[in-house]
C-alpha positions as CSV (number, residue, x, y, z in Angstrom):
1,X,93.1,57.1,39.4
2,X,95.6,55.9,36.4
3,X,96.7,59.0,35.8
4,X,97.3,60.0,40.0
5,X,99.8,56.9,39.8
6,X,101.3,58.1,36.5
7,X,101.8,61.6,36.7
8,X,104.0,62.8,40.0
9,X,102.7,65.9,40.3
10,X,99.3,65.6,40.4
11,X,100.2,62.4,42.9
12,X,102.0,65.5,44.9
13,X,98.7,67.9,45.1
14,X,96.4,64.5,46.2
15,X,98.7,64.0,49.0
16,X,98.6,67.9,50.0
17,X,94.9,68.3,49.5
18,X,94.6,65.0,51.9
19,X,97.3,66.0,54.3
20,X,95.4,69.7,54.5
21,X,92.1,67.3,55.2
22,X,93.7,65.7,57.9
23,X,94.9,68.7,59.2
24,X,91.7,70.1,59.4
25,X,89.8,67.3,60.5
26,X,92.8,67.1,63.7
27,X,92.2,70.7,64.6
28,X,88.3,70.0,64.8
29,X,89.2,66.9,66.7
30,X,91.6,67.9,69.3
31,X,89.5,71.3,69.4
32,X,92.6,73.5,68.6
33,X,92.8,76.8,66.5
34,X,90.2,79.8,65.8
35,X,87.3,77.2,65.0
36,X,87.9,76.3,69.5
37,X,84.7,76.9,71.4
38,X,84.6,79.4,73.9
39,X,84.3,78.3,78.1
40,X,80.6,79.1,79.3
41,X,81.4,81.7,81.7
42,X,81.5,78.9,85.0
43,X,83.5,76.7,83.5
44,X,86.5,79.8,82.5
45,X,86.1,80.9,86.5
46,X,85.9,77.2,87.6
47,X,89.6,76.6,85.2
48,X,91.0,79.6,86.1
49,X,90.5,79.2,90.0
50,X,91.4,75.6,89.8
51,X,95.0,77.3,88.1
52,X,94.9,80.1,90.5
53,X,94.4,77.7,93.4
54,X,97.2,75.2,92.5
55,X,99.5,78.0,92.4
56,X,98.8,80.2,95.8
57,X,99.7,76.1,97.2
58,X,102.8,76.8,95.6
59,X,103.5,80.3,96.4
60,X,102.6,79.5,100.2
61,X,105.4,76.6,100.2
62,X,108.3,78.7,98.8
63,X,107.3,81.8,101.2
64,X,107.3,79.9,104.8
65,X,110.0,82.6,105.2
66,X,111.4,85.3,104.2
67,X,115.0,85.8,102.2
68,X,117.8,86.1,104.8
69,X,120.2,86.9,102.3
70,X,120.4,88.6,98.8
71,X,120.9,85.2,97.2
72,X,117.9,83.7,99.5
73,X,116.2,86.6,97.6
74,X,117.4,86.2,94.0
75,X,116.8,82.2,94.5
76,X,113.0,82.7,95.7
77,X,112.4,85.6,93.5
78,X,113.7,83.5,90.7
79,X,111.3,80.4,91.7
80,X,108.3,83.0,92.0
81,X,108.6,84.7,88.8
82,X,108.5,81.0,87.3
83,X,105.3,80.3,88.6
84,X,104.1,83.6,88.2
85,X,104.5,83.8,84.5
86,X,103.3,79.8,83.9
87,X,99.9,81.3,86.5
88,X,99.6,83.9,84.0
89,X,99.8,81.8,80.9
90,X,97.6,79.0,82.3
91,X,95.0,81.3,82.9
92,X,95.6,83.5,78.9
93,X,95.3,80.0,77.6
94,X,91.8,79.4,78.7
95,X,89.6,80.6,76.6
96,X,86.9,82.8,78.4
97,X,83.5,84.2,76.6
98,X,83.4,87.3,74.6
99,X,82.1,88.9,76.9
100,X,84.9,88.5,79.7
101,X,87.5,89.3,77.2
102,X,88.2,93.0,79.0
103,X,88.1,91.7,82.3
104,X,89.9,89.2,81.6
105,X,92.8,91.5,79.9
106,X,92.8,94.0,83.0
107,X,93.4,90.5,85.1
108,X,96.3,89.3,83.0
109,X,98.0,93.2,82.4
110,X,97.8,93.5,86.1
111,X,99.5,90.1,86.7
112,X,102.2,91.4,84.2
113,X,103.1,94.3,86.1
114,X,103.1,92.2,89.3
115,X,105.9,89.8,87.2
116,X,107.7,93.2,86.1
117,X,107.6,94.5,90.0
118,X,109.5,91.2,90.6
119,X,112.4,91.3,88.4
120,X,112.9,94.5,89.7
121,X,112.7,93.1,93.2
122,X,115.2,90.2,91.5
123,X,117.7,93.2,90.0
124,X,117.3,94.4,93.6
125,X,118.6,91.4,95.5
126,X,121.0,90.1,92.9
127,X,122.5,94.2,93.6
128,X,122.0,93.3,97.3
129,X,120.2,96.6,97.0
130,X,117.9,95.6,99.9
131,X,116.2,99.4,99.9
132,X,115.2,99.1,96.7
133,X,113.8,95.1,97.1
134,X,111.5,96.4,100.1
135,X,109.9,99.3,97.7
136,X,109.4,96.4,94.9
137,X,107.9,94.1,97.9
138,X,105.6,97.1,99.1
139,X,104.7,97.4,95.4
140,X,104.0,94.2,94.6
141,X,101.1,93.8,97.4
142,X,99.6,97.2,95.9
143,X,99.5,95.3,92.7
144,X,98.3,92.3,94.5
145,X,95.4,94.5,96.0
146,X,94.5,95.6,92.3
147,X,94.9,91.8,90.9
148,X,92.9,90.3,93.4
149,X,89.9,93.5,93.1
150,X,89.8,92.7,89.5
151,X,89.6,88.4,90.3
152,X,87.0,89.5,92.5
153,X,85.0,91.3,89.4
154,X,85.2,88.1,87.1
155,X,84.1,85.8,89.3
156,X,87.2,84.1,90.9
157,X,87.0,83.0,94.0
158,X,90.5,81.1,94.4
159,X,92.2,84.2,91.9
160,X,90.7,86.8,94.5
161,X,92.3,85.5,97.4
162,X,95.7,87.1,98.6
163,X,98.1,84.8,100.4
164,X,97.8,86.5,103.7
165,X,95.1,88.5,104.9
166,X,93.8,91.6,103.2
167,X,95.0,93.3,106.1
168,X,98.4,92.5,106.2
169,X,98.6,92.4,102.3
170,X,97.7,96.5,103.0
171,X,100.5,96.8,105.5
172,X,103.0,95.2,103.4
173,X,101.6,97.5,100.6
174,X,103.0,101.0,102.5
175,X,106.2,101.8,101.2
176,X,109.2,101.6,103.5
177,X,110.2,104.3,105.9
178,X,113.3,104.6,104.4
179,X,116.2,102.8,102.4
180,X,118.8,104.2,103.9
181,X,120.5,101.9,105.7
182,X,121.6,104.5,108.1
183,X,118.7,106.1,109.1
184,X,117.3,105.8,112.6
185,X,114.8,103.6,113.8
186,X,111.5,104.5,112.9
187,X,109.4,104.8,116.4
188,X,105.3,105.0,116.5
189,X,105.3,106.5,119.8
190,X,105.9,110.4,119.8
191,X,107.5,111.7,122.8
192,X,105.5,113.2,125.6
């Protein structure tokens, strides 16, 4: 102990070997870092629908109606990306069982491309390119289709469930007609 007090140095590798003890003993504590224990499979599906629900509330209150003009569309698209990408990293944060760690990768790289297919829907509106933000809308149910068939494999309930009905999520899937702003109407009734 006399010599701690006396010689600095050695004073200097007490205090790091206690501050690394403290470190380690916070990690454990707080239940941080590599030495975290895995979710039992119900409670990584009950976490990640509880995220999954909390954001569809928040999807449904932005979208009570569409964009009427491009910056409607870059201000929503904006707003959904947000709570796309904190959605996404809620869910990598929880830390599912071994076992789920594929299905669990397929769910967050298809939630990516759904966040890429809407900056291109946001480069669309911000162009006022509204041809081009339709195909990234039709796109973006398509990926929502393959999100939510994937959710639907893990377990999710809330994850699985598409804003609107499956139905309608497949209309909205079918790419436009046309952008051309000057094409004709299409019509679903053939002439006789």
């Amino acid at each position: 102990m006399d010599e701690l007090l006396a010689n600095p140095s050695a004073r200097r590798a007490g205090l790091g070997a206690l501050a690394a003890i403290l470190l380690i003993a916070l990690v454990a504590l707080m239940d941080l870092g590599p030495c975290a224990d895995k979710l039992s499979r119900e409670e990584f599906i009950a976490q990640g629908d509880e995220i999954c629900a909390q954001a569809h509330d928040e999807f449904r209150g932005l979208q009570t109606r569409s964009p009427r003009t491009p910056t409607e569309g870059v201000d929503l698209t904006e707003t959904l990306i947000e709570l796309a990408e904190e959605e996404r990293d809620a869910v990598a944060d929880l830390r599912e069982p071994e076992e789920m760690s594929d299905q669990v990768e397929r769910y967050l790289n298809a939630r990516e491309r759904g966040i890429e297919v809407l900056r291109e829907g946001l480069a669309a509106a911000e162009a006022a390119d509204a041809g081009t933000y339709e195909e990234a809308q039709a796109e973006l149910a398509g990926n929502q289709l393959e999100r939510f068939a994937i959710a639907r494999e893990i377990g999710f309930e809330e994850c699985s469930k598409p804003l609107v009905g499956r139905d309608e999520l497949k209309r909205q899937a079918e790419p436009p007609a046309s952008t051309d702003p000057d094409a004709p109407p299409q019509v679903d009734n053939p002439p006789t």
